[in-house]
BAKE-851381 format. One record per atom (N, C-alpha, C): x, z, y; residue in one letter. Coordinates in steps of 0.1 Angstrom, whole numbers, plus 5000, padded with zeros to 4 digits. Example, Ala and Ser with C-alpha at 12.3 -4.5 7.8 and 13.67 -1.06 7.14 Angstrom:
2
513250784943A512350784955A513250784967A512850714978S513750714989S512950795000S
This chain:
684
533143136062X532343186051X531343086045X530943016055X530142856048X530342756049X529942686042X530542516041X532142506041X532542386039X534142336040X535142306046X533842276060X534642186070X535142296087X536442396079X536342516090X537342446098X537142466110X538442466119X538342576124X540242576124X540742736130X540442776145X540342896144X540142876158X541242946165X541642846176X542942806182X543242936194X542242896201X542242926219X542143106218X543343126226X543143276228X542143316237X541743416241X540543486251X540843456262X540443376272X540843386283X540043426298X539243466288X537943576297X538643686300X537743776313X538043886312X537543966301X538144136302X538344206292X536744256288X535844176286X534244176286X533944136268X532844176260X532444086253X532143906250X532943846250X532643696247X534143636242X533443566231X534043496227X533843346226X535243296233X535543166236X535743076225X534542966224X535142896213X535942756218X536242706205X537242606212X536342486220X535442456210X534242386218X532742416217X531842386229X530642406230X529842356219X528742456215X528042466204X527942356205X527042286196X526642096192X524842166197X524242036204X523342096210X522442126198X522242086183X521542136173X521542256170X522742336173X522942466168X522142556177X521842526190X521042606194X519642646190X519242546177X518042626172X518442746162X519742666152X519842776147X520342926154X521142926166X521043086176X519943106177X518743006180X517243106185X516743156172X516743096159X516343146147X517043296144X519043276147X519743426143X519343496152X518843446165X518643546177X517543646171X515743606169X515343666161X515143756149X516643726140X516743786130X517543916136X518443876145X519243996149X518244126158X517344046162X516444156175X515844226167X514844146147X514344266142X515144336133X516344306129X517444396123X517344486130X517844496144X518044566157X517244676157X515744656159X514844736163X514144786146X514444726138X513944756122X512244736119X512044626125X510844566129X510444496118X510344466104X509644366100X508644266101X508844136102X507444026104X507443966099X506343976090X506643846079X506543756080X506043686095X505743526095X507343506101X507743586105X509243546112X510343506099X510343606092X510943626080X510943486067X509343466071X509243376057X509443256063X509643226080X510143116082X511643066083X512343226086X513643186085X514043146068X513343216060X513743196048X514143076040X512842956049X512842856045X513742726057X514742806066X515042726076X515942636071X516542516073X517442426067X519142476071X519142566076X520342616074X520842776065X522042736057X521942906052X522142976060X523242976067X523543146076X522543196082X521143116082X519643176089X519243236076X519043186066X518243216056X519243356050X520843336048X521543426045X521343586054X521243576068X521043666070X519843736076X519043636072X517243666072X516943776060X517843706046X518343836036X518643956041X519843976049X520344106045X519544176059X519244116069X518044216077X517244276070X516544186059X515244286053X515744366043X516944386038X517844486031X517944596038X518144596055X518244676063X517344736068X516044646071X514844726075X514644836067X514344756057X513744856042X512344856041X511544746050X510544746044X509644686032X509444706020X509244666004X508044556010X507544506019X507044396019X507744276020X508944296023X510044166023X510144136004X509644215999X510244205984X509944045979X508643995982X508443875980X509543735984X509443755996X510543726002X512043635996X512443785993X513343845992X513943765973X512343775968X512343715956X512743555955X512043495964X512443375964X513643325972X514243415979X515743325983X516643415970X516043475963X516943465950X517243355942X516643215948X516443135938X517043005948X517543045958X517842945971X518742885962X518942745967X520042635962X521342705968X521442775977X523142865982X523442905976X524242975970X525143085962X524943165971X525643175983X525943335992X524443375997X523443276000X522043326005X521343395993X521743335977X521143435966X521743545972X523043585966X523843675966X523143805978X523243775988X522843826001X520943865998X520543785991X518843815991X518543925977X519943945965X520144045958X520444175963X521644175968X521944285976X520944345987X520144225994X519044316001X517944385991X517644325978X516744385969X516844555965X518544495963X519144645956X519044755966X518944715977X519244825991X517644885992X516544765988X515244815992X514944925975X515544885968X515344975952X514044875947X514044765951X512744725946X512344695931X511544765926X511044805910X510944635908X509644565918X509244455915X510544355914X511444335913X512444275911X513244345900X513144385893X513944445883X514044355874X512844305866X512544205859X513544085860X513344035875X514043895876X515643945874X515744055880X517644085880X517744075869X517144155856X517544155847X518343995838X516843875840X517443795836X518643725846X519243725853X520243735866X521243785855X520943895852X522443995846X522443955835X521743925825X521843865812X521843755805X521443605817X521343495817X521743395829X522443455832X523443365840X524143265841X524643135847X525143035842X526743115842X527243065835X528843075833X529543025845X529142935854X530042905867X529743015877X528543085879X528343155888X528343285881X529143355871X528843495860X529743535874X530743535877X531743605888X531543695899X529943595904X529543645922X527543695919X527243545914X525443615911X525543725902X525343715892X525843815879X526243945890X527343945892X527644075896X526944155909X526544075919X525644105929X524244155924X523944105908X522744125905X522544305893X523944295893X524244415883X524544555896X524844555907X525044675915X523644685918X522544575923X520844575928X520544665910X520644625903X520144715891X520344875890X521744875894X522344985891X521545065906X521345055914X520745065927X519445175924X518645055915X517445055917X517145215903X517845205896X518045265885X517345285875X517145435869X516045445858X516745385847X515445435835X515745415824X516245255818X514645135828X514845015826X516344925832X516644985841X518244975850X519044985837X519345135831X520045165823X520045085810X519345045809X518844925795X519344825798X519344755810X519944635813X521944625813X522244735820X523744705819X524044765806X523444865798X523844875783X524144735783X523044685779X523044605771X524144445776X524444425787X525444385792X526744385785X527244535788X528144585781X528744565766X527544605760X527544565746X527944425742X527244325750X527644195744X529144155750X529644235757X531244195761X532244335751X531944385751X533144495744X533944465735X533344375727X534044335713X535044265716X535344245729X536344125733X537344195748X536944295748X537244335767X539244385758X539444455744X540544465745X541344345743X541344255738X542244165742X541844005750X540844015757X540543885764X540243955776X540043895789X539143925799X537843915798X536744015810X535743975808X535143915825X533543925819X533243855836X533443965848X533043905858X533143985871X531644035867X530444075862X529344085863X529344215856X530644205843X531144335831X531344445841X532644365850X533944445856X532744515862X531644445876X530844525882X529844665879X529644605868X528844675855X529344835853X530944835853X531744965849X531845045858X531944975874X532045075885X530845105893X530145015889X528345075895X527645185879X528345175868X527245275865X527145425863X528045495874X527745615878X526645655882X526045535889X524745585899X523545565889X524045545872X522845575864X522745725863X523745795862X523645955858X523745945840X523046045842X522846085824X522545995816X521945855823X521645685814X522645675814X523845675818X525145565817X525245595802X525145495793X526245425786X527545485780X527845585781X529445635783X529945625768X529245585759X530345555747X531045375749X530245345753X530545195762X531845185766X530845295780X532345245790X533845295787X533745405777X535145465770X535545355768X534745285760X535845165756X536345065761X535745025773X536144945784X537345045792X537445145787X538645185791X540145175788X540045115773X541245065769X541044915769X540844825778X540644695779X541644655781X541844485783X543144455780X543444405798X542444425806X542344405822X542744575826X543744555835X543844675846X542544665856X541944595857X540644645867X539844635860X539444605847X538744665839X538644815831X539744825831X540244945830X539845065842X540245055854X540545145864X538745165868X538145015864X536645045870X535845155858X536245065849X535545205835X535945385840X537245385842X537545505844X537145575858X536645505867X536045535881X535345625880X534345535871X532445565860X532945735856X533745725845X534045815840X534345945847X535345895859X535646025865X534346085875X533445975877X532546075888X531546125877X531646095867X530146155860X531146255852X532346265847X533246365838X532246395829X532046335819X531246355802X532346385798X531546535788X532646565778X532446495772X531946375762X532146285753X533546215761X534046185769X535246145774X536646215778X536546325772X538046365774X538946325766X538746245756X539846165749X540046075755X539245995761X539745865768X540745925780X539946005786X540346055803X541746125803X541946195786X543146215785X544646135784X543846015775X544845915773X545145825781X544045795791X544645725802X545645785813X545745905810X546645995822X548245915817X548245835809X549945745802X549345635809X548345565812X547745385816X549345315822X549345235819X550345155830X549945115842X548445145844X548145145862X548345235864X548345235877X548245355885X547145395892X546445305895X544745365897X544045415889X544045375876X543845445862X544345545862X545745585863X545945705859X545445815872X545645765880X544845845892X543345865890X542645795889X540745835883X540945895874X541745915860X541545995850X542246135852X543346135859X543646285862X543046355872X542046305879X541646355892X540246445882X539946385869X539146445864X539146605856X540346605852X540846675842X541146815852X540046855856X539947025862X539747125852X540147175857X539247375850X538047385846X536947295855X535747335854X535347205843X536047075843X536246965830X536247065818X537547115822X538147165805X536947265799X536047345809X534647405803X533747355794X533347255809X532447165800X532447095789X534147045784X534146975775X534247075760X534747225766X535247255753X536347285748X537947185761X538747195759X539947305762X541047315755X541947475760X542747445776X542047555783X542347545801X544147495796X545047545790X546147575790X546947435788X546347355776X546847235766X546547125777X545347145784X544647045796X545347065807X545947165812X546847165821X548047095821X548447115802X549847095803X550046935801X548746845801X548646705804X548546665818X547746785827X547846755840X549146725843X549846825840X551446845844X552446785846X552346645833X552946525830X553046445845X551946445847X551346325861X551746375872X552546535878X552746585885X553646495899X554846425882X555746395885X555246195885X554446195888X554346045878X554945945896X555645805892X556245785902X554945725914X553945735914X553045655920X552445795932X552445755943X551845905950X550545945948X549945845947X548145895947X548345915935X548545955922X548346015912X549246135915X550246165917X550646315921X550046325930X549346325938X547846375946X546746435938X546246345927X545546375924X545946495910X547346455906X547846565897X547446715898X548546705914X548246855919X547146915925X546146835931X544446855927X544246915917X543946825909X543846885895X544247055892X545247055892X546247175887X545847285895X545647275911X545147375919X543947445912X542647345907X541547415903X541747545891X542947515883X543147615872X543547745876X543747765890X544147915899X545047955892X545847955883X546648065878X548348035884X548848175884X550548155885X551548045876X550748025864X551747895857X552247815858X551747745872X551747615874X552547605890X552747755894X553447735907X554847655907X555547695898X557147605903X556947465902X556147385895X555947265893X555147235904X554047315911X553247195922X554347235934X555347425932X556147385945X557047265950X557547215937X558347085938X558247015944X556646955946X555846835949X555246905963X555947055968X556147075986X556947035994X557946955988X559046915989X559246745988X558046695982X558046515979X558246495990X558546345992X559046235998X558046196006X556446176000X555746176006X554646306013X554246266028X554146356035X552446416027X551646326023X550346386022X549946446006X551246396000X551646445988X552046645990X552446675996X552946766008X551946866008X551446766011X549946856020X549046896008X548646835998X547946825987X548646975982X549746945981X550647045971X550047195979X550547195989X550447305999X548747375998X547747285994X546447325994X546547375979X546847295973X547047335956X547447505953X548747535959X549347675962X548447765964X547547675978X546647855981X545547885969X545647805959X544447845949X545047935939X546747945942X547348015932X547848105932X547248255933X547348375938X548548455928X549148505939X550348545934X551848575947X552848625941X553948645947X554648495956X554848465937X555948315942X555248225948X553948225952X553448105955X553348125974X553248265972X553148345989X554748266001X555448315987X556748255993X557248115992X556548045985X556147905987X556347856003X554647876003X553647866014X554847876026X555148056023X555748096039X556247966045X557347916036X558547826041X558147706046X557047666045X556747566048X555247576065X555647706071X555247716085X555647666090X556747616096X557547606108X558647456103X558247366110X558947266109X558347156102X558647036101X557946946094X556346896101X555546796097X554246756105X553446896108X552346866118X551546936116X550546936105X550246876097X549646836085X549846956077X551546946079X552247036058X551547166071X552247196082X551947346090X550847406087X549847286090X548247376090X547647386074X548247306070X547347346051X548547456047X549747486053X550347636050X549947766053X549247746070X548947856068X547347896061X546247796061X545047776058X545947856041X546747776036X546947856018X547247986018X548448006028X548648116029X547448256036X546448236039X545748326045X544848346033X544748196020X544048196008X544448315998X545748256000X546548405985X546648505993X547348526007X547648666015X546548756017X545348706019X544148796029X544648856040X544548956041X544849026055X546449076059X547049046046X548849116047X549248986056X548548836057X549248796064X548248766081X548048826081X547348836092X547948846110X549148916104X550248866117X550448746119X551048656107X551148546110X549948416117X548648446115X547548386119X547548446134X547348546136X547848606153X548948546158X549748486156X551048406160X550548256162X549948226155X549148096160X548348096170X547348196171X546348226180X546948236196X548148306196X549048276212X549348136212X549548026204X550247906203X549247826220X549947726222X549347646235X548547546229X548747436218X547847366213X546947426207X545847336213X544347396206X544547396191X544647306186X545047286169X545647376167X546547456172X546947546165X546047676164X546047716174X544447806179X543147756166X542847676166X541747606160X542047616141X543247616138X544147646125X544247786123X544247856135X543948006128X542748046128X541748016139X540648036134X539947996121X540247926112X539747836099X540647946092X541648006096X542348106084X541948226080X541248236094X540548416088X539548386083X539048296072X538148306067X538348366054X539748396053X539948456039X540548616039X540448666056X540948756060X539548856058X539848996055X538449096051X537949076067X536549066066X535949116081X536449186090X536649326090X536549456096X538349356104X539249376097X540549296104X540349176109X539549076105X539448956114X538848956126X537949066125X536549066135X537349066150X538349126153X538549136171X539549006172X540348926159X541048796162X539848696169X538948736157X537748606159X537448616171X536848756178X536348756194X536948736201X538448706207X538948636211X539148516213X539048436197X538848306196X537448236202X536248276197X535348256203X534948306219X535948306227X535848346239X537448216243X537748106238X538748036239X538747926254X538947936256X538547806269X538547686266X539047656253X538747536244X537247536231X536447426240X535447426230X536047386217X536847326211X537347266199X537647366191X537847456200X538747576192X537047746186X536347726202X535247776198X534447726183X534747636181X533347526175X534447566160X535647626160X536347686147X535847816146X535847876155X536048036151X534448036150X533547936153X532147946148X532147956138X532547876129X532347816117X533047896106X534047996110X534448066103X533948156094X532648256099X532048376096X531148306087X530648166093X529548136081X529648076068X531247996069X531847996058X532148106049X532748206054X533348406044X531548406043X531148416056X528848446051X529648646051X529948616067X530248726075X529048786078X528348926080X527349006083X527048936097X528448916106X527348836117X527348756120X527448666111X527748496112X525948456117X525348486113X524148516121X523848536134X523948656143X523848676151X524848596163X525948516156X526848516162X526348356160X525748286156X524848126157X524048126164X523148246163X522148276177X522648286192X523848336190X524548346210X525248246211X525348166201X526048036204X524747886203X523447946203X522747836197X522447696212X522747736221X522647676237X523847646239X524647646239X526447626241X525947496246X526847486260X526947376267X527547256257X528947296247X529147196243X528047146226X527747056228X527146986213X527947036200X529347026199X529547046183X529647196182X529547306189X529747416187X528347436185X527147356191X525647396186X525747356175X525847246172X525747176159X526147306150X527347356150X527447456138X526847566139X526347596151X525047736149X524147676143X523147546146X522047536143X521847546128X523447386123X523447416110X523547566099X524147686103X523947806102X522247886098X522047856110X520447866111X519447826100X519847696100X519047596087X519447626073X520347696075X520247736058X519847896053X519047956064X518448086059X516648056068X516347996071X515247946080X513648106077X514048116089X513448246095X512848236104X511648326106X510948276120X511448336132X512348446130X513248486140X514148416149X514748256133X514948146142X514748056151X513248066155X512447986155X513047926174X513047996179X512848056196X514748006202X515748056190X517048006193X517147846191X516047786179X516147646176X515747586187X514247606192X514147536205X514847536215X515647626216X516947616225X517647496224X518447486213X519347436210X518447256212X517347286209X516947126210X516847046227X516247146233X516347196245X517747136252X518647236249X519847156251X520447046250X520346976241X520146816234X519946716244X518646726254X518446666256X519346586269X520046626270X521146576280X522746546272X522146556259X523746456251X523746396252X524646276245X524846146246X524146076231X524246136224X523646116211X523046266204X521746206194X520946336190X521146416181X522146416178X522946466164X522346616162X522246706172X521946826173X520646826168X519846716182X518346766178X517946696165X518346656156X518246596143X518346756134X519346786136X519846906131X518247016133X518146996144X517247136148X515947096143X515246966144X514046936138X514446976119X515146926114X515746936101X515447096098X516147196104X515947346104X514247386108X513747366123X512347356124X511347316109X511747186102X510547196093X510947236083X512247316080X512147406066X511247566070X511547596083X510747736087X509747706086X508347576091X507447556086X507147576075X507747486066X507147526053X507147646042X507647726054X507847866050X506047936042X505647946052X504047986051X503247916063X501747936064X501047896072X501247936088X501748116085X502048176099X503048106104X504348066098X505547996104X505247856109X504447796100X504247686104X503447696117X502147786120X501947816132X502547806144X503547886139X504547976154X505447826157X505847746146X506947616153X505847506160X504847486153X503947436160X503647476176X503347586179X502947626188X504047616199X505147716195X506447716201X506947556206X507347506196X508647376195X507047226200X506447216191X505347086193X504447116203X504047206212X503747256220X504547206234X505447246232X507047206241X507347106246X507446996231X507946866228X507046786223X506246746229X504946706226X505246526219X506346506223X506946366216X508546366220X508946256213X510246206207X510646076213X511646046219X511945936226X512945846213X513445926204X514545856197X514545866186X514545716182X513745706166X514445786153X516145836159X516845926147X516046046148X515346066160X514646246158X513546216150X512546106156X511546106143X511546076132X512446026127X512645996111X513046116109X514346186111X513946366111X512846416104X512346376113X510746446113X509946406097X509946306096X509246226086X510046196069X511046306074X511646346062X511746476057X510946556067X510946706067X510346786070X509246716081X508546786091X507246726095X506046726087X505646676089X504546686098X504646796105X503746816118X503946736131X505346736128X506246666141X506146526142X506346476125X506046326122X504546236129X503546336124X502446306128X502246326140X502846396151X502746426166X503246306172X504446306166X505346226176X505146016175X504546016158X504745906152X505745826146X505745696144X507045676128X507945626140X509145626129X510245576133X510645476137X509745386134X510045246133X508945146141X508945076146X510244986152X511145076166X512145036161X512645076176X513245016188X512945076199X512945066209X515045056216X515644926214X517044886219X517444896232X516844876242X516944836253X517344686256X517444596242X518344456245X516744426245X517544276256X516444156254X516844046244X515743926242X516443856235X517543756238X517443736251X518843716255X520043726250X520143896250X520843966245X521343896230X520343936222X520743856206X521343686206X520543676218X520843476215X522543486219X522743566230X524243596233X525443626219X524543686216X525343776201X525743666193X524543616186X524343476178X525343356185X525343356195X525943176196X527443236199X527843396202X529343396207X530143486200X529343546184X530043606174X529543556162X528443536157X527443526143X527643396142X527643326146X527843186145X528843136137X529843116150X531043096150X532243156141X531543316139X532643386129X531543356111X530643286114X529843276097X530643116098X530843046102X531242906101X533242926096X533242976098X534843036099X535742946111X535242976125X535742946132X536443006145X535843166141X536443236148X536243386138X537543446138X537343606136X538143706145X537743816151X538143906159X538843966148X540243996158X541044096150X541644186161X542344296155X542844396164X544044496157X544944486163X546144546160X546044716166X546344796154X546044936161X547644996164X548445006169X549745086174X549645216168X549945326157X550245436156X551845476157X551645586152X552845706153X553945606147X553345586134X554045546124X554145386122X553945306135X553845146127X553045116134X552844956133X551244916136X550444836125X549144876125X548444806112X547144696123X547144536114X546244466117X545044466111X543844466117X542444456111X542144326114X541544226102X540444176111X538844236106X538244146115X537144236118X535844146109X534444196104X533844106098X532344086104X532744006118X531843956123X530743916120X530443846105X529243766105X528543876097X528943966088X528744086079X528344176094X528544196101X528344336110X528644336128X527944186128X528144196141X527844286152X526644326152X526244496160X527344566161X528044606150X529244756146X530644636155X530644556149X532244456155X532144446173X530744406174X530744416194X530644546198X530044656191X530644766201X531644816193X532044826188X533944876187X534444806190X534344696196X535744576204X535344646217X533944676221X533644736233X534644876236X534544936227X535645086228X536945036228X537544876221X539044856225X539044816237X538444726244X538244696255X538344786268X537644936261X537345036272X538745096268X539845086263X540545156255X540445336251X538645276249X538445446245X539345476236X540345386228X540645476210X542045476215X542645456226X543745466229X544345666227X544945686220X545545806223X544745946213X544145866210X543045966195X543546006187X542746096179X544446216164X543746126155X544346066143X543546116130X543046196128X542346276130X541446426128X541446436111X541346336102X541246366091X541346286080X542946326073X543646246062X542746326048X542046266039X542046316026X543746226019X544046316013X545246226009X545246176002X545846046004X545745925991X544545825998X543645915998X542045845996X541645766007X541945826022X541045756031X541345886044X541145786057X541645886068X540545816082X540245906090X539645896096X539945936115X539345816117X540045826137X538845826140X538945796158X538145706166X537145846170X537245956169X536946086180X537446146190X536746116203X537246196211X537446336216X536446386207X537246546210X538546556197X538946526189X540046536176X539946646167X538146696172X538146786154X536846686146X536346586147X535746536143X533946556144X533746656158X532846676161X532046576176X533246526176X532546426191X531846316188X530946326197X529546206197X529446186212X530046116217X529946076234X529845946233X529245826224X529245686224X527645666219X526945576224X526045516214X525945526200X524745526195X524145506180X524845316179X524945316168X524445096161X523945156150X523045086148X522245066132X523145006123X523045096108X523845036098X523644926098X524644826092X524944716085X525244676073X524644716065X525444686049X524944586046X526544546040X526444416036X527744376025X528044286017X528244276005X530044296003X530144346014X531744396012X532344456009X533344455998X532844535987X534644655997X534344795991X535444925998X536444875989X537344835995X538344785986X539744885991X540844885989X542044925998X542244886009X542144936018X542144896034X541044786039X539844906038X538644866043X538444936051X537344876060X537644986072X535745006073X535545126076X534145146077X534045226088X532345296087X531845336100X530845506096X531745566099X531245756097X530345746103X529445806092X528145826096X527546016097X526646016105X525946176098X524946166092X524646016089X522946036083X523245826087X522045796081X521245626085X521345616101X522045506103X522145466115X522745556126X523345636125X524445726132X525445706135X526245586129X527445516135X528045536147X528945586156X529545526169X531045516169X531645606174X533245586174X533845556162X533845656155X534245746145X534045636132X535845616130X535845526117X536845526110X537145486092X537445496086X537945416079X539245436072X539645346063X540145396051X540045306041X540245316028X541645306020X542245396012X543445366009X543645335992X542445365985X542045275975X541145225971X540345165965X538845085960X537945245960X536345235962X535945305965X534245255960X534145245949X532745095950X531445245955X531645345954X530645475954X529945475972X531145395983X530545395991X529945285997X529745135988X528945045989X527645005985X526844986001X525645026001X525245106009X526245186011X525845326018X526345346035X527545246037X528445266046X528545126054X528745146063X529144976072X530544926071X530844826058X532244746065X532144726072X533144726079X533444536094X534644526090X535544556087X536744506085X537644536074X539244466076X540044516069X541144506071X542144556062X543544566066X544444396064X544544376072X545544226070X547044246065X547244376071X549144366074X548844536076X550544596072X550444736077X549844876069X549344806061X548844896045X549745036049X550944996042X551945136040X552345176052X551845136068X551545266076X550645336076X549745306073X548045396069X548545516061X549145446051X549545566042X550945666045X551345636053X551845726058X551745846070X550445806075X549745836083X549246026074X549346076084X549046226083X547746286096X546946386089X546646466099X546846496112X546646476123X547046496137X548246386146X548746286132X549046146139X548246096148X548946006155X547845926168X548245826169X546945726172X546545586181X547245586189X548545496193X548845466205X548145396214X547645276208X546545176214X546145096203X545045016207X544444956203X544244806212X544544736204X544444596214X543644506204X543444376211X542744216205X544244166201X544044126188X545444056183X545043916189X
């Protein structure tokens, strides 16, 4: 990643199966200042400690990779006294230590830097418009407002006159896919026009913009791109063109369909994905024999898409659709059959959901539970008691979740006798239940549930229950009373900085009891970090070493490598879980199709938390196609549970931890379904 002079690195691991990496030769004894300088930066990343004498010395240390990621720590801490900082390694003689000291700006939203970005975004040298420029146009877009919105206008404007038949900069291109997060400031007669540019990724980014804000001033463009000769284009512009579009804009449900329709068939799969999306939202019978077709594609999650599409389409032919596609084929097409079919059937098919319910796999069990949610109460009510009496928590933690989704009469009562459940994700879905009618009736089952917590492995619950606790506070004075007395009374403090930040976002009696979030308390020494620094951060920022890992599925095997110097925290403990071969034998629990699929849980409904927290890492890598990131439930929640990308995604940058990416093996990802599995995971 820096300087010129990389050598590869040769020597395979010949350690045991422990964290360390072997380099080919021992550090040069100079480098050990620079490990004690990363070592410090890594301990207050770690703990989210800001110090500004630490800070303002690494800033000025004679090497970048100290000063570079002295930057993106105080991006992470978040605290706005780095801004100064922060200001001046925007001006470092590096390229990647600017780059890195923008992106921490944009992360902190800092106002006081808006100014400088601006001239950044609109005075840029021409050799560096590609990388500064564009790093300085996402911190804008970040930071936002009206003054944000003024700056990439105006950007825009001075390239458009040229975007259809020249290219433009990378600083434009970035300009098109960050300015969703203006809102109602975007620009959008602009960016229409950067939609017929004479660049395919100029194009596909304009239309990104477009599809997550859907302005009716854009359904001419959004229409006409549904022909683009990309295929990512045509995919963002039809993914737009719903029922609830065609309102807003004005346009006839019928005429807008019969453009969806076109794309149904279009030869690219992720746009017949997103076709028959589309088409589903218009509910009606017209459109059944064309999305049945696409029950039948070639591709499997194409399949599945279709199959969801169906259940929105009430009626006969669509019933008989569905049926045919129970029995045989993945589990994937099975379970979104019967899930559609329980959509259009209601209770006529209610036999068939009891046929599942005898099945031996939990997933199946777990699949009918999620079906009676479309079934009338009075007939679901004795399937459900059953299910909720399952000997599989996986399957319990479904038939929870069912009543509160229909907002069943006793989906209530029935979160309260579940609010202690030995297992964690089945609380989790009482408490969340709880938290969205917040009562002081609740009050007594919440401390339960927190109660319980305290012997998890992670706080996910008691996050949950503080979250519910200080909405009932701010009910009235009496409520606030009673949780005070009750819960703060109880828990008179907080061991774990995700519960108090909880707090300090919602709760402010708790906040002030327990105190801030920050700094926190790791259990590493500095040892620890100097470890980290000299036998991953180093070596993998020099480009002399990168961890990579071959994942074995159903379907193939796909290579990652991993991005060590961007996220070393997230890269050593998930080499930790290949090492333990925790991820050996895991489901994908969850394909969106086309878009992105998610592993690395070990219970396989996407509720397991049995690993350590790592603090986010964001950092400048941008969600590309086979990126690999780190599910979160909130800031710094990270553990097992991770994800990869199956096309550009810039909405989750900033927000999410890369560490890696796809090397090799792409088109098994994408063939990858629902309830597929990890065979193993190994160190390539």
């Amino acid at each position: 990643m820096y300087g010129s002079s990389w050598r590869p690195y040769q020597i395979r691991f010949v350690c045991s199966l422990t964290f360390v990496a072997c380099v080919a030769n021992p550090l040069r004894a100079q480098d050990e200042a620079v490990v004690e300088s990363l070592a410090g930066i890594l301990a207050a990343s770690d703990t989210r400690r800001f110090t500004g004498p630490l800070f303002r010395a690494a800033s000025r240390h004679p090497d970048p990779i100290v000063r570079s990621h002295a930057a993106l720590a105080m991006g992470r801490i978040g605290n706005q006294g780095a801004t100064p900082i922060l200001l001046r390694l925007m001006s470092d003689p590096d390229s990647i230590v600017r780059r890195d000291a923008i992106f921490a700006v944009g992360q902190l939203g800092s106002l006081a830097a808006l100014q400088r970005l601006r001239d950044m975004v609109l005075n840029t040298l021409t050799d560096e418009r590609d990388a500064t420029q564009a790093e300085a146009v996402a911190a804008v877009a970040k930071i936002g407002g009206p003054d944000a919105a003024a700056v990439i206008t105006e950007l825009l404007n001075r390239w458009v006159g040229i975007a259809s038949t020249q290219g433009v900069p990378g600083g434009v291109r970035r300009a098109l896919s960050e300015a969703w997060r203006l809102g109602h400031l975007a620009p959008i007669s602009l960016i229409t026009q950067y939609a017929e540019a004479a660049s395919g990724e100029t194009r596909w980014r304009a239309v990104f913009s477009l599809s997550r804000l859907s302005p009716p001033a854009a359904s001419n463009v959004l229409l006409r791109v549904t022909d683009d000769p990309e295929p990512l284009v045509r995919a963002f512009g039809v993914s737009a063109l719903t029922a609830s579009y065609a309102d807003r804009a004005g346009l006839d449900r019928r005429g807008l369909a019969a453009r969806v329709r076109r794309a149904v068939d279009d030869p690219d799969p992720y746009v017949r994905i997103q076709a028959v999306k589309a088409l589903g939202t218009f509910g009606t019978t017209d459109h059944v024999s064309i999305v049945a077709d696409r029950a039948a594609d070639t591709d499997a999650n194409v399949r599945v898409q279709a199959l969801a599409s169906l259940g929105m389409m009430v009626g006969p032919e669509a019933l008989e659709v569905i049926s045919r596609q129970l029995e045989g084929g993945v589990f994937a097409t099975r379970r979104e059959a019967l899930l559609s079919l329980a959509r259009v059937g209601g209770a006529s098919v209610l036999s068939d959901i009891q046929s599942w319910v005898a099945r031996p796999e939990w997933a199946d069990r777990a699949t009918a539970a999620a079906a009676l949610r479309w079934v009338p109460f009075r007939q679901a009510q004795p399937v459900l008691t059953g299910l909720l009496a399952d000997p599989d928590v996986r399957v319990v933690a479904a038939a929870l979740r069912t009543p509160a989704l229909a907002d069943w009469p006793t989906a209530d009562s029935l979160a309260r006798a579940h609010i202690a459940h030995p297992d964690p994700g089945v609380r989790k879905i009482a408490v969340r239940r709880l938290a969205d009618r917040p009562d002081t009736v609740n009050v007594l089952p919440l401390v339960s549930a927190f109660d319980a917590g305290t012997n998890d492995r992670a706080p996910h619950v008691q996050i949950e229950v503080v979250a519910a606790l200080g909405r009932v506070a701010a009910l009235n004075s009496a409520a606030a009373a009673l949780v005070e007395s009750r819960f703060l009374g109880r828990f008179p403090s907080a061991d774990d900085h995700l519960i108090r930040r909880a707090a300090e976002q919602g709760f402010p009696a708790a906040a002030n009891r327990w105190g801030p979030a920050q700094p926190i308390s790791t259990g590493r020494g500095i040892e620890d970090y100097r470890a980290l620094a000299r036998e991953l951060v180093l070596p993998a920022a020099r480009g002399e070493y990168q961890p990579a890992l071959v994942v074995e599925t159903d379907r193939g095997n796909v290579t990652f490598e991993l991005f060590a110097a961007d996220a070393p925290f997230t890269v050593q403990a998930f080499m930790r879980l290949v090492d333990r071969r925790y991820l050996d034998g895991l489901a994908w629990y969850r394909v969106d199709p086309g878009t992105a699929l998610e592993a690395g849980d070990s219970r396989g409904d996407g509720l397991g938390r049995d690993v350590s927290t790592v603090r986010d890492e964001m950092n400048l890598r941008p969600f590309e196609r086979g990126t690999l990131g780190l599910v979160l439930d909130g800031p710094d929640t990270g553990g097992s549970r991770f994800f990869v990308t199956l096309i550009p995604q810039p909405a989750l940058e900033g927000t999410y931890t890369a560490f890696g990416r796809v090397v090799s093996g792409i088109e098994v990802l994408e063939r990858l379904t629902m309830g597929d599995r990890i065979r193993r995971v190994r160190r390539q």
